[in-house]
C-alpha positions in Angstrom: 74.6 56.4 32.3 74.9 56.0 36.1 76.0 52.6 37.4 77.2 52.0 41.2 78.7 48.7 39.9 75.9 46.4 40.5 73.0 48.7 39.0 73.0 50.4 36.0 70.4 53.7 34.9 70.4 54.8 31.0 70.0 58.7 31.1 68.2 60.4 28.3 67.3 63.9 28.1 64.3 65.0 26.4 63.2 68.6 25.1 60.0 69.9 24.9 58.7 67.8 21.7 57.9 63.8 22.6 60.0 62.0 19.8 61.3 58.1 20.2 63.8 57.6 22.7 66.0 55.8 20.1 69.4 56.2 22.1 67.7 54.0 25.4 66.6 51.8 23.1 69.8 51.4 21.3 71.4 51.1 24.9 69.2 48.5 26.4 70.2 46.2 23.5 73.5 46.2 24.6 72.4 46.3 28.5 68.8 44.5 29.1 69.8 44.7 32.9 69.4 48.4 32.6 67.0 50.6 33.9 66.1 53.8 31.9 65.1 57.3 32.8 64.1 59.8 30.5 64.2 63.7 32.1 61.9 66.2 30.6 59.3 63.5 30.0 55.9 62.8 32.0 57.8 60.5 34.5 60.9 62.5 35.3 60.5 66.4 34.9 63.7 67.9 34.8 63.6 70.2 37.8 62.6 67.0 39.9 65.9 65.3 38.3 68.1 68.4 38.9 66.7 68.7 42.5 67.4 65.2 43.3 63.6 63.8 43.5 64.2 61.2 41.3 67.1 58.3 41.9 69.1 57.3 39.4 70.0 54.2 41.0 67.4 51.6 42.9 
């Protein structure tokens, strides 16, 4: 989780195989507000994450 106090980003990271992403699911129950980001999936590869590409915060 990242949050800058007004903003907050659920973090998963995924592995090769595409399974559910039952822990940001789990989390946005408790935080609807939330915005997600799975790394190693289609929309967040994990060297653009590690390089900084993709924001964790709006």
């Amino acid at each position: 989780m990242a949050s800058d106090g007004r903003h907050v980003t659920a973090v998963e990271a995924k592995g090769g195989r595409v399974k559910p992403t039952g822990g940001l699911e789990a989390f946005c129950l408790e935080r609807p507000e939330a915005r997600t980001l799975a790394v190693g999936s289609a929309a967040c590869g994990v060297g653009d994450f590690l390089t900084g590409d993709v924001g964790l915060l709006p």
